[in-house]
DOFI-561461 format. One line per field, with one value per residue: residue in one letter; chain; x, y, z of N, C-alpha, C, O in turn. Coordinates in pm, whole numbers. Layout:
% residues N
torti <- [a | ...]
lovex <- [A | ...]
n_u <- [X | ...]
n_v <- [Y | ...]
n_w <- [Z | ...]
ca_u <- [X | ...]
ca_v <- [Y | ...]
ca_w <- [Z | ...]
c_u <- [X | ...]
c_v <- [Y | ...]
c_w <- [Z | ...]
o_u <- [X | ...]
o_v <- [Y | ...]
o_w <- [Z | ...]
//
This chain:
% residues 126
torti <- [x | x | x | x | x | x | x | x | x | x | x | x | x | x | x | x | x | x | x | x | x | x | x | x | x | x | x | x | x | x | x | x | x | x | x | x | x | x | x | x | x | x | x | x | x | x | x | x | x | x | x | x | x | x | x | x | x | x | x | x | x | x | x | x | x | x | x | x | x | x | x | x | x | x | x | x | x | x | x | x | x | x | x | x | x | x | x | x | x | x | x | x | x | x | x | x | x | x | x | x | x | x | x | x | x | x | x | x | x | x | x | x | x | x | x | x | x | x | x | x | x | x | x | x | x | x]
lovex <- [A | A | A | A | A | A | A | A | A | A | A | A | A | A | A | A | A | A | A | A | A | A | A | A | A | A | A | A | A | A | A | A | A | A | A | A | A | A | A | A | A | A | A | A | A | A | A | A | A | A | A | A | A | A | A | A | A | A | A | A | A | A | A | A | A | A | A | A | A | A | A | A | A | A | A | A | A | A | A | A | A | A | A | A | A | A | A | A | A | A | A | A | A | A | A | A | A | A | A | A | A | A | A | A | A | A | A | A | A | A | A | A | A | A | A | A | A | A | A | A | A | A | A | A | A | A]
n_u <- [8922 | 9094 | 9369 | 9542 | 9714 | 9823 | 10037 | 10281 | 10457 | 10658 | 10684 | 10580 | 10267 | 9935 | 9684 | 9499 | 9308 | 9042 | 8906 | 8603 | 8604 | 8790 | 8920 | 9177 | 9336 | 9354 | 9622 | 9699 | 9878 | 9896 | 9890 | 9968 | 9723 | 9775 | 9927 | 9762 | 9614 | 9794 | 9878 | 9583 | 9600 | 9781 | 9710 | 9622 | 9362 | 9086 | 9071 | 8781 | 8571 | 8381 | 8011 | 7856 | 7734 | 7544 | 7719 | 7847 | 8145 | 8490 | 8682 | 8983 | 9168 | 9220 | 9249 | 9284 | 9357 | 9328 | 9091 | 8924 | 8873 | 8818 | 8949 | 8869 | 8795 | 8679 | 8551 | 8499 | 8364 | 8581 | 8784 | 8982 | 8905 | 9044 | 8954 | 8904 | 8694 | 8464 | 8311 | 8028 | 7943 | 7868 | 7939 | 8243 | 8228 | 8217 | 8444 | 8605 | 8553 | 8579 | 8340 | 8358 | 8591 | 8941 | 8895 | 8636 | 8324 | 8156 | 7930 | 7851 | 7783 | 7717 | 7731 | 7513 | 7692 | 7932 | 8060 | 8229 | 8075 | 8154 | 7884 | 7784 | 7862 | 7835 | 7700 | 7836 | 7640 | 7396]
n_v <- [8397 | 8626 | 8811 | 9161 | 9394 | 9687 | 9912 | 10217 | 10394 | 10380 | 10186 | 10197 | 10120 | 10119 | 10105 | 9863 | 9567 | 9314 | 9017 | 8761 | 8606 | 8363 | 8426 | 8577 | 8911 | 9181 | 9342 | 9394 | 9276 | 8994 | 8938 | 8889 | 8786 | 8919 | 9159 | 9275 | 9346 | 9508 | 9733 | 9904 | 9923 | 10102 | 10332 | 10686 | 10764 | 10983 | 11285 | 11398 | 11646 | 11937 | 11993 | 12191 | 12407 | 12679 | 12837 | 12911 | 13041 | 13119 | 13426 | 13466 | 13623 | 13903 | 14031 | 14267 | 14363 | 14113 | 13891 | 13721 | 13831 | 13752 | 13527 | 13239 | 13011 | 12702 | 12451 | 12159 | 11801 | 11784 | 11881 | 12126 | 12340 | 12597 | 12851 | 13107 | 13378 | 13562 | 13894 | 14038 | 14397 | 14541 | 14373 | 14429 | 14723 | 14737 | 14591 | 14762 | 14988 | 14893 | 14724 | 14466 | 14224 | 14022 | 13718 | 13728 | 13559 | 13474 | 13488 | 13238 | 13178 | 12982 | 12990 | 12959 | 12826 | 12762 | 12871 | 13089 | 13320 | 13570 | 13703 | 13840 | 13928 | 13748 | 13700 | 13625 | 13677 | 13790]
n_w <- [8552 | 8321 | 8342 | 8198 | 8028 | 7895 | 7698 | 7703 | 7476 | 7588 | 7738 | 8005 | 8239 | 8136 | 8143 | 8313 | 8272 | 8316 | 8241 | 8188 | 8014 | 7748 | 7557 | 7364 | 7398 | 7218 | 7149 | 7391 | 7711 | 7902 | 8237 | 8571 | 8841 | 9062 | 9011 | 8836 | 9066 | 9213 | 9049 | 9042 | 9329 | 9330 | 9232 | 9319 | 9533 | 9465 | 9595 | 9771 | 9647 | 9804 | 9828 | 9508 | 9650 | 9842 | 10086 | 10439 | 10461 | 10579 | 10556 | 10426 | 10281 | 10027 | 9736 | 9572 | 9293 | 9163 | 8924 | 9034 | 9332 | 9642 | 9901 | 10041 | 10313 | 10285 | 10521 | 10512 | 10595 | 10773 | 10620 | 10524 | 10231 | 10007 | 9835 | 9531 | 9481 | 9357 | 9425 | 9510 | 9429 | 9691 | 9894 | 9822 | 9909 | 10133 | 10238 | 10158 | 10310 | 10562 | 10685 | 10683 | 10719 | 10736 | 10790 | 10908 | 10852 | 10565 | 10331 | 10079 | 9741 | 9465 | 9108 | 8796 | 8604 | 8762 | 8900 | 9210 | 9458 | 9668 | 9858 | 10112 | 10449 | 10714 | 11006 | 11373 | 11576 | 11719]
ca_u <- [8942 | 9214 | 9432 | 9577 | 9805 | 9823 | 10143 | 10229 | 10606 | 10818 | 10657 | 10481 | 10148 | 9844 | 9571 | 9476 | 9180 | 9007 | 8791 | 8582 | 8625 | 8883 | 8967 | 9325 | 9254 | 9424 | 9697 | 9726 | 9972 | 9888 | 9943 | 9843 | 9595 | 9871 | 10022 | 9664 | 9563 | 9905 | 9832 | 9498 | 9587 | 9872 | 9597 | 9584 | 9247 | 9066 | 8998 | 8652 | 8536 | 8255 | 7904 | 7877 | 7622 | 7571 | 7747 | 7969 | 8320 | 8545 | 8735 | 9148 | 9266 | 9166 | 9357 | 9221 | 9368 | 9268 | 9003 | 8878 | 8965 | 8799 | 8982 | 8787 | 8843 | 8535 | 8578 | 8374 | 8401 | 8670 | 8899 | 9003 | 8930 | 9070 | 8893 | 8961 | 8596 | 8456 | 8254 | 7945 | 7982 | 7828 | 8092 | 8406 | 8218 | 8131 | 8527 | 8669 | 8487 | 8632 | 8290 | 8410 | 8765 | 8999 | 8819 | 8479 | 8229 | 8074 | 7811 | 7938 | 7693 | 7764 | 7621 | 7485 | 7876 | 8003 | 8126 | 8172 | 8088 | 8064 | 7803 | 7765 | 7914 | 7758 | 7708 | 7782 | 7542 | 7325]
ca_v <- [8535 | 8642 | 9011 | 9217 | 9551 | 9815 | 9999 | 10301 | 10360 | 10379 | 10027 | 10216 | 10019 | 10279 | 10060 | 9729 | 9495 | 9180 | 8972 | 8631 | 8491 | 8309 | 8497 | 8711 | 9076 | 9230 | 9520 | 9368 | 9199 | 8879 | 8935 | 8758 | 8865 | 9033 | 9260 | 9384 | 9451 | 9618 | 9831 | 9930 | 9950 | 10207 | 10433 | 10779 | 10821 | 11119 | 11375 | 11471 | 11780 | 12001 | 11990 | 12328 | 12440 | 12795 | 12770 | 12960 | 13003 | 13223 | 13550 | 13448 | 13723 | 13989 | 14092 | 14358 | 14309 | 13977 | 13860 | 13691 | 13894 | 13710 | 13376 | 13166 | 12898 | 12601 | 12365 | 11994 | 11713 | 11752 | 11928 | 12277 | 12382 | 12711 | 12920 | 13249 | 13373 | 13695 | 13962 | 14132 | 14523 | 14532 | 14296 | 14530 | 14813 | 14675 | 14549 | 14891 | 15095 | 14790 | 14679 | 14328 | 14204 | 13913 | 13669 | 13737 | 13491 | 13533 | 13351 | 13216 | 13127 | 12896 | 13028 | 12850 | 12810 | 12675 | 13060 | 13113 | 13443 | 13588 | 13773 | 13922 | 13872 | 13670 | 13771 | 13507 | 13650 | 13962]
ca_w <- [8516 | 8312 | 8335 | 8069 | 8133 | 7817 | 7795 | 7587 | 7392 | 7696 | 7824 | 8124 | 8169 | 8096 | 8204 | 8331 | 8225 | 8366 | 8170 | 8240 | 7858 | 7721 | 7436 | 7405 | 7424 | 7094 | 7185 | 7585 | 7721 | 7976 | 8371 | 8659 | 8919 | 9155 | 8875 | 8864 | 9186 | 9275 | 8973 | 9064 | 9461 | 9296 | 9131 | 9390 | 9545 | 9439 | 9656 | 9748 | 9653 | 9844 | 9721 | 9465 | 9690 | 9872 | 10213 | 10491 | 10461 | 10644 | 10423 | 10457 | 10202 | 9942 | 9618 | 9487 | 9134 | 9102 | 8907 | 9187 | 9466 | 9768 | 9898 | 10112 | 10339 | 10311 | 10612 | 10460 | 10652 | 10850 | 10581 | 10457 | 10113 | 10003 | 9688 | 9494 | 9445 | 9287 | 9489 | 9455 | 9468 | 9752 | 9958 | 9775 | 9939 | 10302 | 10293 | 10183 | 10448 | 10691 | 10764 | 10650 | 10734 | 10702 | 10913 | 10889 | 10812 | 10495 | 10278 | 9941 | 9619 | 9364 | 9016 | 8706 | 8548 | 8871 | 8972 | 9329 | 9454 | 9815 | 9830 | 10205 | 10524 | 10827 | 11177 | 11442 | 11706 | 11730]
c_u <- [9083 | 9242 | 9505 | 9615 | 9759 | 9977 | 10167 | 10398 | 10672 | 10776 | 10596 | 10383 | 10069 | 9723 | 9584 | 9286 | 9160 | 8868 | 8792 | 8563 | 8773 | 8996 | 9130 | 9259 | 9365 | 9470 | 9760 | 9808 | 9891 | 9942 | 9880 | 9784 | 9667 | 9897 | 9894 | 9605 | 9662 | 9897 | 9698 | 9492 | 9699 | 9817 | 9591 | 9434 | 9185 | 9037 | 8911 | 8634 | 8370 | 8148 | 7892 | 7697 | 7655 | 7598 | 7820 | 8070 | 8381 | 8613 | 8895 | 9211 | 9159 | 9266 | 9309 | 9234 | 9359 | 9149 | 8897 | 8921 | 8969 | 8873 | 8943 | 8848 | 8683 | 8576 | 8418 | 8490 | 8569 | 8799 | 8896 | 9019 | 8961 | 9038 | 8905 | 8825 | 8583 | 8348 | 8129 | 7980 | 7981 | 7925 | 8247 | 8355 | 8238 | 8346 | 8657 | 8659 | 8547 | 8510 | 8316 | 8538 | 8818 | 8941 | 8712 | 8432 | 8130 | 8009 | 7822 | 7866 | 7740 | 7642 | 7606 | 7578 | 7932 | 8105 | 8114 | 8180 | 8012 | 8014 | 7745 | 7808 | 7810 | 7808 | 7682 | 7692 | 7483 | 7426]
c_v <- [8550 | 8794 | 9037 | 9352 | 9609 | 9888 | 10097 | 10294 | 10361 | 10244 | 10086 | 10178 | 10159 | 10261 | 9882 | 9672 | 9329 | 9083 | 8802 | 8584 | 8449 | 8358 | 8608 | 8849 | 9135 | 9347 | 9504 | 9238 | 9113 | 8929 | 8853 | 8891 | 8970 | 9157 | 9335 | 9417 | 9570 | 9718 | 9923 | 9988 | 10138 | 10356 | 10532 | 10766 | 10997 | 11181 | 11412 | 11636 | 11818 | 11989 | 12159 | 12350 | 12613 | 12783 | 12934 | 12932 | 13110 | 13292 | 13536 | 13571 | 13764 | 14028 | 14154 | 14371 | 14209 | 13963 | 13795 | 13758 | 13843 | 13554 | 13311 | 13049 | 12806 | 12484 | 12232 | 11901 | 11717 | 11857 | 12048 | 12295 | 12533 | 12743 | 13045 | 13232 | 13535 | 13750 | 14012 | 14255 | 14606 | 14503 | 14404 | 14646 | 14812 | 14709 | 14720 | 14984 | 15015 | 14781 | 14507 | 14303 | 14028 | 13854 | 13621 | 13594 | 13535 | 13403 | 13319 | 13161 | 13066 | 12956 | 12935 | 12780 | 12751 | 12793 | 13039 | 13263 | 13498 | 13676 | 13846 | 13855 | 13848 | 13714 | 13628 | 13537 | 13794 | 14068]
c_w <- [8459 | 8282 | 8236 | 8119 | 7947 | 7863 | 7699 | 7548 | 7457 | 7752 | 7957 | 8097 | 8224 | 8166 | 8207 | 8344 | 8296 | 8269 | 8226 | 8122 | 7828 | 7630 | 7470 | 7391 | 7265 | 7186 | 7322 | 7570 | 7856 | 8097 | 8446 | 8740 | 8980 | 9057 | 8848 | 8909 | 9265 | 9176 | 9032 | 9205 | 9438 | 9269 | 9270 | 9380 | 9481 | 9510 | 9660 | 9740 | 9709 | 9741 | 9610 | 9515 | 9764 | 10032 | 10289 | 10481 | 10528 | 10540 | 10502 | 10404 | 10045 | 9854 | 9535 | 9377 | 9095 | 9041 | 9021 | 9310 | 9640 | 9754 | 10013 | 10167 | 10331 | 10415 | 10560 | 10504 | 10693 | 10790 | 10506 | 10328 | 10084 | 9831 | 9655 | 9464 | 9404 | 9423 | 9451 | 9510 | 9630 | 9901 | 9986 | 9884 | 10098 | 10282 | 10311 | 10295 | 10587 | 10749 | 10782 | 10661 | 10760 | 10832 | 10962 | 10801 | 10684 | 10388 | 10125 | 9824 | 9493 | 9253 | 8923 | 8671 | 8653 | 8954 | 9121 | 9360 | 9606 | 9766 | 9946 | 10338 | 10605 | 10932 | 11258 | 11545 | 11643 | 11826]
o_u <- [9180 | 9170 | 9545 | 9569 | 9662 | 10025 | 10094 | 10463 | 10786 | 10861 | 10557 | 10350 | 10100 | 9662 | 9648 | 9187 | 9251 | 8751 | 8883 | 8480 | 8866 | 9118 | 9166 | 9139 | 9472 | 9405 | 9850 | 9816 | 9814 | 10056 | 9786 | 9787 | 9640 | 9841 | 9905 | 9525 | 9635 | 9914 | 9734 | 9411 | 9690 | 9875 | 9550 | 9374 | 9252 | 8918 | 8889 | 8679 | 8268 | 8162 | 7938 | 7591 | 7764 | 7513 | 7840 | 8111 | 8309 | 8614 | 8920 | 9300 | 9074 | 9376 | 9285 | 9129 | 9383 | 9066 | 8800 | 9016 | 9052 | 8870 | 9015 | 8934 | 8582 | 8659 | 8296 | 8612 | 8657 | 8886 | 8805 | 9132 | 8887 | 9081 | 8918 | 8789 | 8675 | 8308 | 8125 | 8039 | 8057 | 7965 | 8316 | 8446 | 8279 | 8390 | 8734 | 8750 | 8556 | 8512 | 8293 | 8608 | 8744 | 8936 | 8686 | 8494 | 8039 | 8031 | 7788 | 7914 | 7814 | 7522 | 7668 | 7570 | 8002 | 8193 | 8015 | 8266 | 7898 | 8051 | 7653 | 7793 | 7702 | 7921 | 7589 | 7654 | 7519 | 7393]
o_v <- [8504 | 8875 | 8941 | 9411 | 9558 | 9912 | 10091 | 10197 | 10344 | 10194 | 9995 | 10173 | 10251 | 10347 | 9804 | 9720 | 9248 | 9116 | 8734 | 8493 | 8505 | 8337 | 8678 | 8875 | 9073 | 9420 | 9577 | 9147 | 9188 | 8973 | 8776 | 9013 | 9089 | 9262 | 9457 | 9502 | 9668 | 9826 | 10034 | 10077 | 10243 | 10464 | 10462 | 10758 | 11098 | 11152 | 11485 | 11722 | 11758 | 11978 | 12253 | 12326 | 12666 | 12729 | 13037 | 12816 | 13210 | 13237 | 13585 | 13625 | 13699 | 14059 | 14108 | 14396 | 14194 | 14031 | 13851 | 13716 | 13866 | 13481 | 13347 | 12985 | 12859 | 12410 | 12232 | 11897 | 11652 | 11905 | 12068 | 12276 | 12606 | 12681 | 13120 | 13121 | 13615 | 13670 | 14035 | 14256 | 14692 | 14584 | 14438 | 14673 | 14910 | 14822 | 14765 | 15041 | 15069 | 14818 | 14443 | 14381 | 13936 | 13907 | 13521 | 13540 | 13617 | 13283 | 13414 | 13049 | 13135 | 12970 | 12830 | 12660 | 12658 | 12786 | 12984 | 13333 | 13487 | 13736 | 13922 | 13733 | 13907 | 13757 | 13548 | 13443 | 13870 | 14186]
o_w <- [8518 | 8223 | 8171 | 8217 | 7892 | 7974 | 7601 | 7587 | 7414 | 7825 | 8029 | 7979 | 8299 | 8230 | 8137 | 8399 | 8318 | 8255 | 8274 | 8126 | 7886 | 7630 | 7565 | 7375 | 7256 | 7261 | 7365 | 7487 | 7917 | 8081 | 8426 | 8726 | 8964 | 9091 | 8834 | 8869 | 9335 | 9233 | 9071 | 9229 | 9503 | 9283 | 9363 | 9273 | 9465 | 9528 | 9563 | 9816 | 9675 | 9619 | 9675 | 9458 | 9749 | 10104 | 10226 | 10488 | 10535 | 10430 | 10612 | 10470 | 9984 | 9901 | 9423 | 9318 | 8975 | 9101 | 9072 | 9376 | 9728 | 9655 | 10107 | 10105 | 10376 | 10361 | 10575 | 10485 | 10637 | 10862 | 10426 | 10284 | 10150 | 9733 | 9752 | 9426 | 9418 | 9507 | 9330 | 9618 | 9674 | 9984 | 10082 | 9963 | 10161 | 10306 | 10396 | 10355 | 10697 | 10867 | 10884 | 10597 | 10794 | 10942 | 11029 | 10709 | 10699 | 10376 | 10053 | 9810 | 9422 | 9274 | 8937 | 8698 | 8613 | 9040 | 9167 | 9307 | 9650 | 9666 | 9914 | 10346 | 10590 | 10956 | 11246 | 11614 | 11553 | 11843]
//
């Protein structure tokens, strides 16, 4: 196997390549194996993101001049995501009257576009 880095006009390397032919790589420069697994081990994981599905989340904060005005907490696997989501009229009305308040449990819909949008609060018991 031989490795190959990429670097761009300051000499930072951009990407790294492995190939099982013999051939030089046009444009790449020659490394050994180390140089491109410490590259590669260097690379930040990505963060998972929640499924865009329709779920509970708890209601942290409201900003009434926001485009989004609801901000949500989503608790997945283990860790806290926080989202600015839009309301249905419905929601705005409940929260004005204070039947809904910071806190509350409410039920959050993902639309075609990838919109999130609570859409009514949840009751934990009868």
């Amino acid at each position: 196997m031989r490795y190959w880095k990429r670097v761009d006009e300051q000499g930072n390397t951009t990407t790294v390549e492995s190939y099982s032919h013999s051939l030089d790589v046009e444009g790449a420069i020659e490394i050994t194996q180390q140089e491109h697994d410490d590259f590669i081990a260097s690379i930040p994981k990505p963060e998972p993101e929640p499924p865009r599905s329709t779920h509970v989340s708890v209601l942290t904060a409201v900003n009434a001049s926001a485009v989004r005005p609801a901000t949500i907490k989503r608790v997945w696997e283990g860790n806290d995501y926080f989202f600015d989501c839009f309301v249905t009229q419905t929601v705005r009305d409940e929260y004005v009257e204070g039947k809904i308040v910071i806190g509350d449990f409410v039920l959050v819909h993902f639309d075609d576009v990838g919109e999130q949008c609570v859409t009514a609060k949840v009751f934990k018991s009868w």
